[in-house]
C-alpha positions in Angstrom: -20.8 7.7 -27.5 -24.0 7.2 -25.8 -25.6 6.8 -29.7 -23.5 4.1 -30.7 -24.3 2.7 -27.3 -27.7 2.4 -27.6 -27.4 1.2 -31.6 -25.0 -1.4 -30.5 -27.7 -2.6 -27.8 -30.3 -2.6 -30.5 -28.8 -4.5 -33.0 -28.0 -6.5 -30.2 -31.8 -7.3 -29.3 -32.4 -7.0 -33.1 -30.2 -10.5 -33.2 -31.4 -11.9 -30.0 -35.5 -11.1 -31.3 -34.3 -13.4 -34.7 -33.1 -16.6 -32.6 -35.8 -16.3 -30.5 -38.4 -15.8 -33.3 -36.7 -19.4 -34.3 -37.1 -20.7 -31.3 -41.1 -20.0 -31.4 -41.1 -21.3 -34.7 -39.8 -24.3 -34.1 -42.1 -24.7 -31.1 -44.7 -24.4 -32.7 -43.9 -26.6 -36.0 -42.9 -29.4 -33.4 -44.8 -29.4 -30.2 -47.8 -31.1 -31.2 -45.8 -34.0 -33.0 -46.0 -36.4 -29.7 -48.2 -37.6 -26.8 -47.8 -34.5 -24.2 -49.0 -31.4 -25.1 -49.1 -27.9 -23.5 -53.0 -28.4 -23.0 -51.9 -31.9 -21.0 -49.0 -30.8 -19.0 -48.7 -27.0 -18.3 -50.8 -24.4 -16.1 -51.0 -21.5 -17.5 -52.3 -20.1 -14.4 -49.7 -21.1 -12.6 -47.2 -19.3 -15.1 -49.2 -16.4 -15.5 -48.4 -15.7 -11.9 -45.1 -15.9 -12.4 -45.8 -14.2 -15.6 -47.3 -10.9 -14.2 -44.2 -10.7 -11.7 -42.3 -10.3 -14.6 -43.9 -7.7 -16.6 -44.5 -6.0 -13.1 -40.6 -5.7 -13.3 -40.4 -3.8 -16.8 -42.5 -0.7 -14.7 -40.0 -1.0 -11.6 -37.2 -0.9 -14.6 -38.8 2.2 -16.2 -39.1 3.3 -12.6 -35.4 2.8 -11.7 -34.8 4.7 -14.9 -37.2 7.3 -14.8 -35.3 7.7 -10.9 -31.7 8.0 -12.3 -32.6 10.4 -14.7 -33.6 12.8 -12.2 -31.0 11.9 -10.0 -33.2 10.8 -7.5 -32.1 8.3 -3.9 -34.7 5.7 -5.1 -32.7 4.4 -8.1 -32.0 1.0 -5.9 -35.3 0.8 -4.4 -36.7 0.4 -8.0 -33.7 -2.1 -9.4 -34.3 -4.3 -5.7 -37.4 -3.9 -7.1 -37.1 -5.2 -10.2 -34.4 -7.7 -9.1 -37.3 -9.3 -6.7 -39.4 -9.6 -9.5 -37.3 -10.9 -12.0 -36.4 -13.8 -9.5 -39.9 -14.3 -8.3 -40.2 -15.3 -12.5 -37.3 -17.5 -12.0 -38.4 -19.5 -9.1 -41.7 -20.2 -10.5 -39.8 -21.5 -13.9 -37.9 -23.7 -11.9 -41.1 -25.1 -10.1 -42.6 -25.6 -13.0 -39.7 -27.4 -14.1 -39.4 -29.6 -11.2 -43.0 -30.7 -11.8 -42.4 -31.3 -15.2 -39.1 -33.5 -14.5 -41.5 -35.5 -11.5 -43.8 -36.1 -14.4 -41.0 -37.7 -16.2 -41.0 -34.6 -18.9 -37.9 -33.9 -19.9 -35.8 -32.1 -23.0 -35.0 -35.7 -24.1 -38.2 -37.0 -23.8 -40.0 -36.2 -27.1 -40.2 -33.3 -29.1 -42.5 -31.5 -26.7 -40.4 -31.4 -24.1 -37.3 -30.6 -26.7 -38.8 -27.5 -27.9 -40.8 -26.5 -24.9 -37.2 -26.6 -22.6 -35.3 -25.2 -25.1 -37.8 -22.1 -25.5 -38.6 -21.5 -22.2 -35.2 -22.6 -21.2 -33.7 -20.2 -22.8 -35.4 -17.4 -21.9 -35.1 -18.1 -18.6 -31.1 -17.9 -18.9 -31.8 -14.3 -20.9 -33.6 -13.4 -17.5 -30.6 -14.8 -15.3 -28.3 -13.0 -17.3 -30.3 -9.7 -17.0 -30.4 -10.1 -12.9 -26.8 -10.4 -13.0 -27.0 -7.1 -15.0 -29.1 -5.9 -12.7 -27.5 -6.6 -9.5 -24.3 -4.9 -11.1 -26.4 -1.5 -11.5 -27.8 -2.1 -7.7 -24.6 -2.4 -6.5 -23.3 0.5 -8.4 -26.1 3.0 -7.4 -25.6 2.2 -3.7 -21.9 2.8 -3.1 -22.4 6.7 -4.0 -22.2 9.4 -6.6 -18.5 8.1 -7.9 -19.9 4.5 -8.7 -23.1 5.0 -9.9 -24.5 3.7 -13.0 -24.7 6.2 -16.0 -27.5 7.2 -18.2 -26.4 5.1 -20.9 -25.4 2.2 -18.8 -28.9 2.1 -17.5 -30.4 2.6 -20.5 -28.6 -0.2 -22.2 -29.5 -2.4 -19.5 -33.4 -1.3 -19.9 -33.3 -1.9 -23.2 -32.2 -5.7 -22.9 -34.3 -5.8 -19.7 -38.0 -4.9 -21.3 -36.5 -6.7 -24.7 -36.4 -10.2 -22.4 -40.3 -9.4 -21.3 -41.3 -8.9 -24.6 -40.3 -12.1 -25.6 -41.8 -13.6 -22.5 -45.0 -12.2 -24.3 -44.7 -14.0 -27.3 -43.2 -17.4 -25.8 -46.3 -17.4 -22.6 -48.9 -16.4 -26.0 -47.7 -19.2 -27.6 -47.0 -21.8 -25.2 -49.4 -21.1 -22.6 -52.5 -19.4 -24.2 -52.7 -20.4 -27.9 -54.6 -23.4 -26.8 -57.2 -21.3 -25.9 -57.6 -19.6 -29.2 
């Protein structure tokens, strides 16, 4: 069970790593077609802030699972952890969106803000869902022995978890920093 498990949460990734290699494509085919740019609008300090709380949260995920495999007590210490993090990266989207939307940049603006919303958009809702994930695991690991996660659970869940920062790679290299190159 635990093989097909995993293989099912790979091919799983494997799909979600093609649409968002189409997402990045069409970024960056389309984002320099009108007036804004990244170079005019975003701070990629800003978001690399955000940026490093979320990578910090693929160690407290390796953590949590490096914890459950030895059946250690600090299992939810590591997906609070991790949960913290993940939402720190959310909140700073959101500012960053809020900006955006004061500066009258929006997804129906141009193409820009089309493909920069829908990329970064995106992800960010592969992030929510992976907290809600997450918080499902927390909740199981602290109501005891009977509930708590398994192995495979949590390694299913690591997998999609370090799957969604890898992307976040790829889209903050290609949104944020290419510029620079």
């Amino acid at each position: 069970m635990k093989d097909r498990v995993t293989v099912g949460m790979l091919l799983f990734v494997a799909s979600e790593a093609v649409f968002f290699l189409m997402l990045v494509l069409a970024y960056v085919n389309f984002h320099k077609q009108t007036g804004e740019t990244a170079a005019s609008v975003l701070d990629p300090i800003k978001t690399g802030v955000f940026t490093v709380a979320l990578l910090s949260s693929s160690f407290t995920m390796w953590l949590a699972e490096k914890a459950r495999e030895k059946e250690s007590n600090s299992v939810a210490m590591w997906l609070g952890a991790t949960i913290i993090l993940g939402g720190i990266f959310i909140v700073g989207q959101g500012l960053e969106y809020a900006h955006l939307v004061m500066d009258k940049i929006t997804i129906s603006r141009d193409l820009f803000g089309s493909t920069f919303f829908t990329l970064t958009g995106f992800h960010g809702l592969h992030v929510l869902i992976g907290l809600v994930l997450l918080l499902l695991l927390l909740g199981l690991s602290v109501f005891g022995r009977k509930h708590e996660p398994t192995n495979i659970g949590m390694q299913s869940i690591a997998i999609y978890w370090h799957f969604v920062d890898a992307v976040w790679i790829v889209v903050f290299s290609t949104v944020y920093l290419w510029r620079y190159v």
